[in-house]
N, CA, C and O atoms as CSV, one atom per row, in Angstrom:
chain,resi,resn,atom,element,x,y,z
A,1,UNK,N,N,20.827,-2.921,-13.952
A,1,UNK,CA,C,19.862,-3.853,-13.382
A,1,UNK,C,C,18.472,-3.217,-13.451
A,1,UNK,O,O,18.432,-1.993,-13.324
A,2,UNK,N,N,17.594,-3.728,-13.591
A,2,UNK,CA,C,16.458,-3.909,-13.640
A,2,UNK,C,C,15.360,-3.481,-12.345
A,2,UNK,O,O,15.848,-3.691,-11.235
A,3,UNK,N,N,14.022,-2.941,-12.341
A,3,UNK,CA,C,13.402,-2.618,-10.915
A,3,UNK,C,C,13.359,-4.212,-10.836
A,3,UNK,O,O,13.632,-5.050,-11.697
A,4,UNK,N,N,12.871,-4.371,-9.348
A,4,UNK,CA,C,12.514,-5.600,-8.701
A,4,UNK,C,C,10.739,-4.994,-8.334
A,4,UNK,O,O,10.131,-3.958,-8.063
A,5,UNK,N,N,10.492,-6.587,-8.579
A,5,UNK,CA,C,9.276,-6.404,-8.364
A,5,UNK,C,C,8.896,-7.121,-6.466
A,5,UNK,O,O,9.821,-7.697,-5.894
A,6,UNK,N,N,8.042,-7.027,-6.018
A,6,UNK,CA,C,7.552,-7.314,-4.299
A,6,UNK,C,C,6.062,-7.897,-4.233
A,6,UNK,O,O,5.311,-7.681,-5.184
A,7,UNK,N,N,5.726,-8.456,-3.391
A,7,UNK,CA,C,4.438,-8.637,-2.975
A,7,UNK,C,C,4.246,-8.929,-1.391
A,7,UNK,O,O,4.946,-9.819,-0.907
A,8,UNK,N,N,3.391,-8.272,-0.607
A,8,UNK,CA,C,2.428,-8.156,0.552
A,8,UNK,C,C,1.181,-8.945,0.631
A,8,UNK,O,O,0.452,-9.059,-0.355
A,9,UNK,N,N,0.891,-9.533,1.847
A,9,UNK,CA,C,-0.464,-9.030,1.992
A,9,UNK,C,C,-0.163,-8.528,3.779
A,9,UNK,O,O,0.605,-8.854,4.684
A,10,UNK,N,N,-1.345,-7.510,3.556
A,10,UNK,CA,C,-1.329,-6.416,5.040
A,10,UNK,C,C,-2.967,-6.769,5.788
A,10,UNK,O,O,-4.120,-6.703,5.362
A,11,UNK,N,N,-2.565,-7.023,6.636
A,11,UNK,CA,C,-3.916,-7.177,7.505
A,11,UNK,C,C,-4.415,-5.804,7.307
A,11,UNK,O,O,-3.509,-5.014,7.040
A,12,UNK,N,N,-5.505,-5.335,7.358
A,12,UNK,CA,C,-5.841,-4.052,7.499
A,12,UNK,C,C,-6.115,-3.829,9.230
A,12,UNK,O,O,-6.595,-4.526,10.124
A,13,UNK,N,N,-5.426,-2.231,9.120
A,13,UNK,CA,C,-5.752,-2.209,10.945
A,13,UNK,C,C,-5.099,-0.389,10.913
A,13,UNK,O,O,-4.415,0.138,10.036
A,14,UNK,N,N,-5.591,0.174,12.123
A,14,UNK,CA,C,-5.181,1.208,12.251
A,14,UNK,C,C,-3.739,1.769,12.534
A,14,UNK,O,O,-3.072,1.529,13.540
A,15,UNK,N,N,-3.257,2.809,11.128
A,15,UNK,CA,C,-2.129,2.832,11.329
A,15,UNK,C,C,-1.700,4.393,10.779
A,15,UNK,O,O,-0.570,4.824,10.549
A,16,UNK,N,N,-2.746,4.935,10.680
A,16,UNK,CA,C,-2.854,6.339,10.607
A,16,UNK,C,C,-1.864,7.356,11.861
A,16,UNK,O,O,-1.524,8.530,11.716
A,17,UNK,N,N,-1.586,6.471,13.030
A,17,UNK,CA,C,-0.570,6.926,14.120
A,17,UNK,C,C,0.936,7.394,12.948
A,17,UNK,O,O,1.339,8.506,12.610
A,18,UNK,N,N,1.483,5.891,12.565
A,18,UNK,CA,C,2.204,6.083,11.595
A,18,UNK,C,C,1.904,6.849,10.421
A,18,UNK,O,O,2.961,6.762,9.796
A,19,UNK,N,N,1.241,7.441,9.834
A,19,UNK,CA,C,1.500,7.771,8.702
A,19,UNK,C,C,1.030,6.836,7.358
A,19,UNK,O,O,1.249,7.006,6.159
A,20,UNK,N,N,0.128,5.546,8.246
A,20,UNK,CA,C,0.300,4.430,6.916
A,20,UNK,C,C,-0.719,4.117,6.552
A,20,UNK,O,O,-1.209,3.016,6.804
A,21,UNK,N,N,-1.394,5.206,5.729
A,21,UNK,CA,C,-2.851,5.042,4.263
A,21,UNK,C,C,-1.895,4.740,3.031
A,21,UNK,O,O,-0.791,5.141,2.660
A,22,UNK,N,N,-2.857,3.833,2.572
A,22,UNK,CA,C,-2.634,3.623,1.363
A,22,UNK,C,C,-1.690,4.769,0.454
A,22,UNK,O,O,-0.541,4.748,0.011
A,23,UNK,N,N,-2.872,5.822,0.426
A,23,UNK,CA,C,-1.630,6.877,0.371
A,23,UNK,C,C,-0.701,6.946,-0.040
A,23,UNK,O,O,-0.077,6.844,-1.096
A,24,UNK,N,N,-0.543,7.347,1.933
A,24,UNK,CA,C,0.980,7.411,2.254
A,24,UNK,C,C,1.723,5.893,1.487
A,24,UNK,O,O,2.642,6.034,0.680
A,25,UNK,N,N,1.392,5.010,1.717
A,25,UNK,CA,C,2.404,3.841,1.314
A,25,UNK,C,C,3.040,4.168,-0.310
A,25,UNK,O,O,4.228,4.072,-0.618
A,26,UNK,N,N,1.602,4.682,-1.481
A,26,UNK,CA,C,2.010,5.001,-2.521
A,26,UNK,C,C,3.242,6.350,-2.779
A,26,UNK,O,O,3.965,6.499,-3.764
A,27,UNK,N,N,3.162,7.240,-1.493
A,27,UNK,CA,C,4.106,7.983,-1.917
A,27,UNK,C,C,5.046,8.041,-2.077
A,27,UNK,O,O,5.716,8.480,-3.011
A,28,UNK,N,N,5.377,7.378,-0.724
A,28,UNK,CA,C,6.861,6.384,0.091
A,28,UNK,C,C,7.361,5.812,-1.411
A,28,UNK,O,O,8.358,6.272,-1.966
A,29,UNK,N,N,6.674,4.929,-1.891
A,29,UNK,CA,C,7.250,3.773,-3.103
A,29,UNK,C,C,7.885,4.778,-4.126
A,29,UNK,O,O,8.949,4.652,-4.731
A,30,UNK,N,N,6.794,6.016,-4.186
A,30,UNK,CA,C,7.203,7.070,-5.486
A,30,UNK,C,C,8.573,8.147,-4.928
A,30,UNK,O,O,9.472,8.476,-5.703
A,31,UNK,N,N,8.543,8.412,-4.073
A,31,UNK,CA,C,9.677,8.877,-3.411
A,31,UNK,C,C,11.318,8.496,-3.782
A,31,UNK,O,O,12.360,9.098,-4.044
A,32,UNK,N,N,10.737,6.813,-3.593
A,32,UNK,CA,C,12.013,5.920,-3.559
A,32,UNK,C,C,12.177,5.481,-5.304
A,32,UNK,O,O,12.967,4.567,-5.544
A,33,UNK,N,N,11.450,6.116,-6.466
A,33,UNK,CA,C,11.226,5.748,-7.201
A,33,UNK,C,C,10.797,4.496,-7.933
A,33,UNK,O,O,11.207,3.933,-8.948
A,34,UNK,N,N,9.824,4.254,-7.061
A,34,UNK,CA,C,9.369,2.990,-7.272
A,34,UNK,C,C,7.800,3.484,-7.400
A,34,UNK,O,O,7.449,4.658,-7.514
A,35,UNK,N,N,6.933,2.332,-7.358
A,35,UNK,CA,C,5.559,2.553,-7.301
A,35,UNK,C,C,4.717,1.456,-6.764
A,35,UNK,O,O,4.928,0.249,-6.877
A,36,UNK,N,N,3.701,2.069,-6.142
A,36,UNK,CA,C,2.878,0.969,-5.282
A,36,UNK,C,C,1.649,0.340,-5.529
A,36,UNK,O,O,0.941,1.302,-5.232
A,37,UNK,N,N,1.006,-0.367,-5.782
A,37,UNK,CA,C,-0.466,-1.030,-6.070
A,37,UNK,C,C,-1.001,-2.090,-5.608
A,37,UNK,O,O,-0.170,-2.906,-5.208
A,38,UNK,N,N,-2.202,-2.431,-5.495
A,38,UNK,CA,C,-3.120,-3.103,-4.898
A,38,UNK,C,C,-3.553,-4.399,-6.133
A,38,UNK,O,O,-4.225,-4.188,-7.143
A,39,UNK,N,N,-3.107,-5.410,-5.818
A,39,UNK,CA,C,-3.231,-6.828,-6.560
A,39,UNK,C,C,-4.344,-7.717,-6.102
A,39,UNK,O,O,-5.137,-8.411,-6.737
A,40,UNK,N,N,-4.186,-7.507,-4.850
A,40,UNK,CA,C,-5.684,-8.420,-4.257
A,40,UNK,C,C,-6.392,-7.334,-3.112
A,40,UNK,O,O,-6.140,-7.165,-1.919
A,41,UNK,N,N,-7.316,-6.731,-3.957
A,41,UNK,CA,C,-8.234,-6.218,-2.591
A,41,UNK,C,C,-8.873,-6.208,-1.452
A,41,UNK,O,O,-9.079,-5.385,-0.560
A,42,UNK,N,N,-9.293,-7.900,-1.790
A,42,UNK,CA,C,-9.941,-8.385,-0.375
A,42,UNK,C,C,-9.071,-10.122,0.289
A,42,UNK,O,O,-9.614,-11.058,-0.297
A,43,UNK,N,N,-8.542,-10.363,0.762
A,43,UNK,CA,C,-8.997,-11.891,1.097
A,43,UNK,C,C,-8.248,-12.126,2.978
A,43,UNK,O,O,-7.701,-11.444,3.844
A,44,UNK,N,N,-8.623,-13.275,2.791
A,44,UNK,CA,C,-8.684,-13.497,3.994
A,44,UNK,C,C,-7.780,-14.518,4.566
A,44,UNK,O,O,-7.818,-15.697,4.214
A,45,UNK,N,N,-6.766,-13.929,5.674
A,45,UNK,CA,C,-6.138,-14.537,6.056
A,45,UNK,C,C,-5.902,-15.881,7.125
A,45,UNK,O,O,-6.303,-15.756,8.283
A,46,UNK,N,N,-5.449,-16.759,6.831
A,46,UNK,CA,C,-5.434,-18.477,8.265
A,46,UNK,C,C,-5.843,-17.822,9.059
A,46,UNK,O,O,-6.631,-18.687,9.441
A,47,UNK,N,N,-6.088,-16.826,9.860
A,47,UNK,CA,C,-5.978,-16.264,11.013
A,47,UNK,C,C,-7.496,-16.033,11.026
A,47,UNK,O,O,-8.109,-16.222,12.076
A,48,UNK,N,N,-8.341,-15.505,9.557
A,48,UNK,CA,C,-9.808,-15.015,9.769
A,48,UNK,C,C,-9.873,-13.345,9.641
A,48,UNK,O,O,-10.884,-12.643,9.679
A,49,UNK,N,N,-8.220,-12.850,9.448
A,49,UNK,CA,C,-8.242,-11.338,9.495
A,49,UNK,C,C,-8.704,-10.874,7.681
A,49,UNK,O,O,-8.292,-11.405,6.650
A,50,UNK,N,N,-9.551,-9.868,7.816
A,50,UNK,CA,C,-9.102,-9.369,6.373
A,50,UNK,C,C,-8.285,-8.998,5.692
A,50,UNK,O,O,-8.204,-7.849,6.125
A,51,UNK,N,N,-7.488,-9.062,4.837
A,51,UNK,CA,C,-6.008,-8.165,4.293
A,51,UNK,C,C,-6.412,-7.892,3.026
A,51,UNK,O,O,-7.359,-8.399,2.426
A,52,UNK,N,N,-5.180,-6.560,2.418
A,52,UNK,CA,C,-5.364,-6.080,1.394
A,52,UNK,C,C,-3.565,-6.798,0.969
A,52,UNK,O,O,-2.621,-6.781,1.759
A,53,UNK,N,N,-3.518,-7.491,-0.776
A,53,UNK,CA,C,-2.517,-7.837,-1.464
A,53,UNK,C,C,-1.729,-6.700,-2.155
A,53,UNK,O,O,-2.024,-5.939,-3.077
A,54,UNK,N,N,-0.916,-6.808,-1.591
A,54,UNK,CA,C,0.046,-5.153,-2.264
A,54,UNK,C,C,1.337,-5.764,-3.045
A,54,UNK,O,O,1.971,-6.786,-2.780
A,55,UNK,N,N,1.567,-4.622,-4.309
A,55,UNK,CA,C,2.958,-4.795,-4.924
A,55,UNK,C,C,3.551,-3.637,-4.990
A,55,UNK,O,O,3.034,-2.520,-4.962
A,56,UNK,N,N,4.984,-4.017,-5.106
A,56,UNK,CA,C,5.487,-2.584,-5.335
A,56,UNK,C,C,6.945,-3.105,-5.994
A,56,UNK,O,O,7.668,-4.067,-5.733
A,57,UNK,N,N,7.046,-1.827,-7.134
A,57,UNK,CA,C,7.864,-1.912,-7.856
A,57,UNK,C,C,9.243,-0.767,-7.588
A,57,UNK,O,O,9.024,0.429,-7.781
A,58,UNK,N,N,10.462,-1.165,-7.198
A,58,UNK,CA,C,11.046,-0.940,-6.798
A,58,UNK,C,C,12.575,-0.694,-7.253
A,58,UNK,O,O,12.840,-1.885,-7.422
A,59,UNK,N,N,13.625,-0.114,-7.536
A,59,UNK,CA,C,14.844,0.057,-8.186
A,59,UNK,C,C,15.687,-0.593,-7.651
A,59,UNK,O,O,16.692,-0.554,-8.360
A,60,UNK,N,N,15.891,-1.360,-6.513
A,60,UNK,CA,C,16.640,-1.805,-5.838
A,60,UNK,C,C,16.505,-2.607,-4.130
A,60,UNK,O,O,15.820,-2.226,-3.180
A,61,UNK,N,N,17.177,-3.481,-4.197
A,61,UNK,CA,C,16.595,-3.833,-2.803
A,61,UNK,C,C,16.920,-2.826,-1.461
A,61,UNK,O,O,16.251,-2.714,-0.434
A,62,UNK,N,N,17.944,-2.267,-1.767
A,62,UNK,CA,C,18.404,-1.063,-0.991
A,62,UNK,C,C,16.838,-0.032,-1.027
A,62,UNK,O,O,16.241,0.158,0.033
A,63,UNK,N,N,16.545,0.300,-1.761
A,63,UNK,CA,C,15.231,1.045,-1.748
A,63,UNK,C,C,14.271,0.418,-0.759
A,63,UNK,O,O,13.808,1.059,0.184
A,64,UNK,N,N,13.933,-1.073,-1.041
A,64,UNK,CA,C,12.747,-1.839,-0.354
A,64,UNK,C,C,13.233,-1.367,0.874
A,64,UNK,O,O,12.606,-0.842,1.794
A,65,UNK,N,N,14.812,-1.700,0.742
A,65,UNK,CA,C,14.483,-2.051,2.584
A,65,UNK,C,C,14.458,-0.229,3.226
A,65,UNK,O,O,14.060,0.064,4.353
A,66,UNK,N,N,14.882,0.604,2.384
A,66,UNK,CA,C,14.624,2.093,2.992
A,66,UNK,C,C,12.819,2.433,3.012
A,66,UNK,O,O,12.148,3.197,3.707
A,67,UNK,N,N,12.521,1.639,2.099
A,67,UNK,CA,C,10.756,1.407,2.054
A,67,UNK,C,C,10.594,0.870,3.063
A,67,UNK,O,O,10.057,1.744,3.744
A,68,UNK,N,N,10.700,-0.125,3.751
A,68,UNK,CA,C,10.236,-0.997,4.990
A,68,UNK,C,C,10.845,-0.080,6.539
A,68,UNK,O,O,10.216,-0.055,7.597
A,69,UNK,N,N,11.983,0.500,6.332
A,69,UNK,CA,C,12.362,1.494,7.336
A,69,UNK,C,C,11.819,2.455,7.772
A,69,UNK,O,O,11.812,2.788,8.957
A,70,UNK,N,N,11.267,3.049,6.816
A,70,UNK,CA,C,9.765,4.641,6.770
A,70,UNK,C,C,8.854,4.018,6.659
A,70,UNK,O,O,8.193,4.960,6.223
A,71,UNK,N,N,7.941,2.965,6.658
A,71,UNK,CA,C,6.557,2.874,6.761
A,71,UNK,C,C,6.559,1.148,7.005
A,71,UNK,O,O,5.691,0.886,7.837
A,72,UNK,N,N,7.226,-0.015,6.559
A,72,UNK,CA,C,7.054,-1.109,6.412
A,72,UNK,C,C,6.557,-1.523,7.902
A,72,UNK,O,O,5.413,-1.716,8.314
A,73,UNK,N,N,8.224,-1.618,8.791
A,73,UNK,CA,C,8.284,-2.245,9.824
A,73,UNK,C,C,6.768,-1.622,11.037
A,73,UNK,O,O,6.307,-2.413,11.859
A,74,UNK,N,N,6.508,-0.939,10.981
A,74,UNK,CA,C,5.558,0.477,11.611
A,74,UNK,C,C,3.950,-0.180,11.350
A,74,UNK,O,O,3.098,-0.462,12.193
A,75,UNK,N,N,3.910,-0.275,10.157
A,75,UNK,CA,C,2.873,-0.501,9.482
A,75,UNK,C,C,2.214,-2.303,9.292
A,75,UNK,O,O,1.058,-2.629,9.022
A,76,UNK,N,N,3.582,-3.340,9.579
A,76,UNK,CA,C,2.881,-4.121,8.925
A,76,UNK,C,C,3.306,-4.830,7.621
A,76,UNK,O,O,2.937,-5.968,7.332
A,77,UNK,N,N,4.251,-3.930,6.726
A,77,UNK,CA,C,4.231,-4.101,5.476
A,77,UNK,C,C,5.790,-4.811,5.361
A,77,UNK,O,O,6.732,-4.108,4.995
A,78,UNK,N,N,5.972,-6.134,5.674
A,78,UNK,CA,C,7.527,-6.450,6.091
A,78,UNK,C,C,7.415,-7.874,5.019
A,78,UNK,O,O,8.088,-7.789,3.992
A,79,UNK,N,N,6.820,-8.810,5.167
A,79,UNK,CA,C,6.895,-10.099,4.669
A,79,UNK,C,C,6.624,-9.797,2.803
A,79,UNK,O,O,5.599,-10.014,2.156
A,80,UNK,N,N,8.120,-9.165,2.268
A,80,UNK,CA,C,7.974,-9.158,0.953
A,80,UNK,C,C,8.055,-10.356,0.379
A,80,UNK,O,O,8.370,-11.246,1.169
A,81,UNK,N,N,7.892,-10.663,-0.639
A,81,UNK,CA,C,8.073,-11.862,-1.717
A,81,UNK,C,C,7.758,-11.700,-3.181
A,81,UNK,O,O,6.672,-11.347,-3.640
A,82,UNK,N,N,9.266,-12.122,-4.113
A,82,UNK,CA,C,9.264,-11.547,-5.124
A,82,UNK,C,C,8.021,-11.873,-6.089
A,82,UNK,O,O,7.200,-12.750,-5.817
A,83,UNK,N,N,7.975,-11.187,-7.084
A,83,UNK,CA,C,6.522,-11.539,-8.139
A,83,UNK,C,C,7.105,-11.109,-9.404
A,83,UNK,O,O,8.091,-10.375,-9.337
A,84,UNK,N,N,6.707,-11.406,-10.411
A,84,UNK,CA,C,6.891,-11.297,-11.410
A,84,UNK,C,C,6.542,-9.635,-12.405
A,84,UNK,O,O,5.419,-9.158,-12.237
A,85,UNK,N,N,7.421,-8.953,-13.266
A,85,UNK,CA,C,6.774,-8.323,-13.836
A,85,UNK,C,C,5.150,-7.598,-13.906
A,85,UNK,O,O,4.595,-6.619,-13.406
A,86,UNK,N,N,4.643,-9.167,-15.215
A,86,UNK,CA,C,3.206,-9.569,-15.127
A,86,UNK,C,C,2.502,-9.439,-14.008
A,86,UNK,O,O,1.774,-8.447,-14.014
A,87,UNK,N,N,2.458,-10.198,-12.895
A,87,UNK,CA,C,1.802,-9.661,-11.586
A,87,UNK,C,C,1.768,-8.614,-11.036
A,87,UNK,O,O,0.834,-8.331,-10.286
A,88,UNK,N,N,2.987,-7.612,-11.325
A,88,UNK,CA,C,2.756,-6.538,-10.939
A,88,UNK,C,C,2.059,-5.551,-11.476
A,88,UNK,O,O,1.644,-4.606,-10.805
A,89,UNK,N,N,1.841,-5.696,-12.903
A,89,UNK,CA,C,1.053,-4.830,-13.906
A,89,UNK,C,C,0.143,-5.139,-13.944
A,89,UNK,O,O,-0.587,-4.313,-14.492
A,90,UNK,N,N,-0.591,-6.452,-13.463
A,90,UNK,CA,C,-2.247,-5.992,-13.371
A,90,UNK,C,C,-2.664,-5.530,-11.803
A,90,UNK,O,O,-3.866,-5.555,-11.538
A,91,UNK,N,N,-1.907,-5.193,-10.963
A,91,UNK,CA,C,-2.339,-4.501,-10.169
A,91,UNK,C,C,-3.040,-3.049,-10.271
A,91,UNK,O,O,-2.779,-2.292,-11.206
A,92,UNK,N,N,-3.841,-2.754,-9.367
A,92,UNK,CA,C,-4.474,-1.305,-9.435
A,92,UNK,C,C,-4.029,-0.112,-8.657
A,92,UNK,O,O,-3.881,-0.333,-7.455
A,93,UNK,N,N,-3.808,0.971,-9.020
A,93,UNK,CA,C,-3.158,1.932,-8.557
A,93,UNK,C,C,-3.812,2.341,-7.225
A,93,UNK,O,O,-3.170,3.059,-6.458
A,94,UNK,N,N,-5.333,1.832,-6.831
A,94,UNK,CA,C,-5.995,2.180,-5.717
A,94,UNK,C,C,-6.970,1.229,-5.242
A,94,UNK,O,O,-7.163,0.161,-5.823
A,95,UNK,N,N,-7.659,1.624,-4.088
A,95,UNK,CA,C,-8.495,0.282,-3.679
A,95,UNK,C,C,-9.662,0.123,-4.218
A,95,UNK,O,O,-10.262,-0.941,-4.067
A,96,UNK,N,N,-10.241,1.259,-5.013
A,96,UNK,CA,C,-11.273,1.806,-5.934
A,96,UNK,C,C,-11.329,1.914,-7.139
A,96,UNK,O,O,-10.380,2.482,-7.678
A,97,UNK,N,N,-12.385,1.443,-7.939
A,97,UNK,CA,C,-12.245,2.077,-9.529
A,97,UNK,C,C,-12.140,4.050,-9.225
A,97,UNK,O,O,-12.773,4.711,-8.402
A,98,UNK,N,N,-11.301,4.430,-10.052
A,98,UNK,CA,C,-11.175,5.600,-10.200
A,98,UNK,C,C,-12.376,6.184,-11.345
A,98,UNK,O,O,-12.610,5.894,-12.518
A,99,UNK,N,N,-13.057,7.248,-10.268
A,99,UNK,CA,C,-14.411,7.609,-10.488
A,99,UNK,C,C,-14.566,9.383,-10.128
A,99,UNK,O,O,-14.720,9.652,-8.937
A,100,UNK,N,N,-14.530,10.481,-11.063
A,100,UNK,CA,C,-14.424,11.569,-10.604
A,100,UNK,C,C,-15.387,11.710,-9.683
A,100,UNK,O,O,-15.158,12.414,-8.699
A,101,UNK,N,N,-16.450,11.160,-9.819
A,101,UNK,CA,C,-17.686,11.319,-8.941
A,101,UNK,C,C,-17.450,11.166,-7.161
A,101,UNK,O,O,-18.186,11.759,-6.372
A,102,UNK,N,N,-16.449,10.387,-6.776
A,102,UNK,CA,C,-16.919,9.505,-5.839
A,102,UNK,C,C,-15.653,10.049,-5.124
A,102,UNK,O,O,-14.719,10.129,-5.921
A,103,UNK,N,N,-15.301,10.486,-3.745
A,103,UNK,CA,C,-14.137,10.889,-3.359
A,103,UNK,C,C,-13.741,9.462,-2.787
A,103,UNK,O,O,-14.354,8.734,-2.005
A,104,UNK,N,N,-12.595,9.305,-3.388
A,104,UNK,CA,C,-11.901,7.725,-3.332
A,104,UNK,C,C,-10.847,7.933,-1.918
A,104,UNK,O,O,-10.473,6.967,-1.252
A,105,UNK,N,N,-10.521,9.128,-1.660
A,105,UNK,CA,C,-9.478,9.290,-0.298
A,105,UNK,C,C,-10.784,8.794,0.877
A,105,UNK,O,O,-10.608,8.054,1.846
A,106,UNK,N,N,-11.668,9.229,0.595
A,106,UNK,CA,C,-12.911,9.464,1.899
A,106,UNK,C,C,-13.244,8.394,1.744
A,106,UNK,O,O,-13.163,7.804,2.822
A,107,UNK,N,N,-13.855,7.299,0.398
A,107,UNK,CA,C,-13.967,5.904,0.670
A,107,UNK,C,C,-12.990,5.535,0.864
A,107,UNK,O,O,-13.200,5.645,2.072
A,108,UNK,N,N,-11.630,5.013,0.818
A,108,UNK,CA,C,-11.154,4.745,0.955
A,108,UNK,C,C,-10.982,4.241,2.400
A,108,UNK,O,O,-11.267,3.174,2.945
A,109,UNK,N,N,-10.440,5.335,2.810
A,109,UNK,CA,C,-10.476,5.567,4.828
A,109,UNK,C,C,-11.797,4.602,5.525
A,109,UNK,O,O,-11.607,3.624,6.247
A,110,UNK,N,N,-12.879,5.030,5.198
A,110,UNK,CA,C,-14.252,4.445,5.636
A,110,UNK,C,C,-13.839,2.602,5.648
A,110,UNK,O,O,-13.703,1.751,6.527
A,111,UNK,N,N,-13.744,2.634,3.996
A,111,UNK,CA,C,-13.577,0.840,4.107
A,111,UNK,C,C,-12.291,0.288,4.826
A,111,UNK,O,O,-12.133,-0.876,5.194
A,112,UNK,N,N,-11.352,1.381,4.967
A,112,UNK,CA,C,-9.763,0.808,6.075
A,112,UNK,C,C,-10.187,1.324,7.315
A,112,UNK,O,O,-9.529,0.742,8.178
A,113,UNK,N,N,-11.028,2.198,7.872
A,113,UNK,CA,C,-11.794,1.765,9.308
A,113,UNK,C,C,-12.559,1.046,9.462
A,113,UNK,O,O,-12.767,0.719,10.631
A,114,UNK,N,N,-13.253,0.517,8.546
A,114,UNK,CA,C,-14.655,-0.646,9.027
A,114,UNK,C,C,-13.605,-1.645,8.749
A,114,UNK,O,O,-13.371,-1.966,9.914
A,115,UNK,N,N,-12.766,-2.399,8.004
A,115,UNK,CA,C,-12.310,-3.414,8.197
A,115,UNK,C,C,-11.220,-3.486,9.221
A,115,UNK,O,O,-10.753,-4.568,9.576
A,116,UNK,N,N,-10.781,-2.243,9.736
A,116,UNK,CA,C,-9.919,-2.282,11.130
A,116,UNK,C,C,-10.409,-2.577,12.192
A,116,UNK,O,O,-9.813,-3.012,13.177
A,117,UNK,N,N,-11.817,-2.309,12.047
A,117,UNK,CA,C,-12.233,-2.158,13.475
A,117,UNK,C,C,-12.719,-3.371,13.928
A,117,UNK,O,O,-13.009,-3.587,15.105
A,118,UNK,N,N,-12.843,-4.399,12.760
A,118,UNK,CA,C,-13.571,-5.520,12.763
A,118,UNK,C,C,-12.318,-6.777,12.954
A,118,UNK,O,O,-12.412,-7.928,13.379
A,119,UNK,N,N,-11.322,-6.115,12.519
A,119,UNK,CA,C,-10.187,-7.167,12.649
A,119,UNK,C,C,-9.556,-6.968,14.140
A,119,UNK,O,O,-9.197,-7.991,14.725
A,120,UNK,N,N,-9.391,-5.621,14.831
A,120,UNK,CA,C,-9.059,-5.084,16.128
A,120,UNK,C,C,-10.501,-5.910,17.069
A,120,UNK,O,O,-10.178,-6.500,18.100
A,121,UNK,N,N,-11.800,-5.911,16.726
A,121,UNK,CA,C,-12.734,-7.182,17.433
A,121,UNK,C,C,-12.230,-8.335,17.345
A,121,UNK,O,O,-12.140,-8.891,18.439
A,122,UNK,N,N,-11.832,-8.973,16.404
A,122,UNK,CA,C,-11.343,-10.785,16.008
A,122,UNK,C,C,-10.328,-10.819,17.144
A,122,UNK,O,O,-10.131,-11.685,17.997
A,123,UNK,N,N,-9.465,-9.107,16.832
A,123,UNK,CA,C,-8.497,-9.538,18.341
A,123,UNK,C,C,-8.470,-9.448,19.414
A,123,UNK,O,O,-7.592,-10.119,19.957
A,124,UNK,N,N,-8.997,-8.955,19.944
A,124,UNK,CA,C,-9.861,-8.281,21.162
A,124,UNK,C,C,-10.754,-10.159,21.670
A,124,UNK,O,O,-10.825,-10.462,22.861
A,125,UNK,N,N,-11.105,-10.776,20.965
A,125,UNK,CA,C,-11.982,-11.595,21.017
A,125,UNK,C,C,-11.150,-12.790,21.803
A,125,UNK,O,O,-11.342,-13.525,22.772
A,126,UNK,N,N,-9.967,-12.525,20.683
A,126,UNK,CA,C,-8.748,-13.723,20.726
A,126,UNK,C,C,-8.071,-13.532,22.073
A,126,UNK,O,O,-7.626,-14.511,22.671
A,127,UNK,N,N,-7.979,-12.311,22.566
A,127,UNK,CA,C,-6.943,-11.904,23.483
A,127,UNK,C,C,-7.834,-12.268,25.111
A,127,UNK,O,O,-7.289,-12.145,26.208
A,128,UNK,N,N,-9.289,-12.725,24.900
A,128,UNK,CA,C,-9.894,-12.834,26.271
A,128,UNK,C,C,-9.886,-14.244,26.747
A,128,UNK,O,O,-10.344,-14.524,27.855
């Protein structure tokens, strides 16, 4: 059989408690021999939250769900849905063009705290 392919989208929000940067999510996938990437960078969810569109390519559903056991359920990253091959290959390996210049871990973090902190306000807003 064949990998299976997955798709996400993740609100962005603080989850560095867990273990769950981008990262980390890519390692988890490579671990399990699979691999992880970013399909839609920005959009916006019914709700008004920002999210990031994730895929991940995977050997088995037994894997996903040992994927969703170490970082999914924790994180956020639970509502899979299958995708095609194709969709998964034009995804990007990061949330950044890869640029020796530019430390992409350090942007990275910056743009998943400013959009956490802004989605943790929407809720904060909601919750009064």
């Amino acid at each position: 059989m064949g990998d299976l392919y997955f798709a996400t989208d993740w609100v962005i929000q603080f989850v560095d408690k867990f273990g769950g940067t981008f990262n980390h999510f890519r390692n988890v996938a490579s671990e399990l021999a699979g691999d992880f990437v970013v399909i839609q960078p920005s959009k916006m969810t019914r709700d008004g939250y920002e999210a990031v569109g994730f895929a991940i390519r995977i050997p088995s559903k037994d894997a996903l769900d040992l994927f969703d056991n170490r970082i999914g359920k924790t994180s956020g990253l639970t509502d899979w849905q299958p995708i095609s091959e194709e969709e998964f290959d034009r995804g990007k390996p990061s949330l950044l063009p890869d640029d020796p210049y530019i430390g992409i871990k350090m942007i990275e973090g910056l743009i998943e705290s400013a959009i956490a902190n802004e989605n943790k306000r929407k809720q904060d807003k909601l919750n009064k």
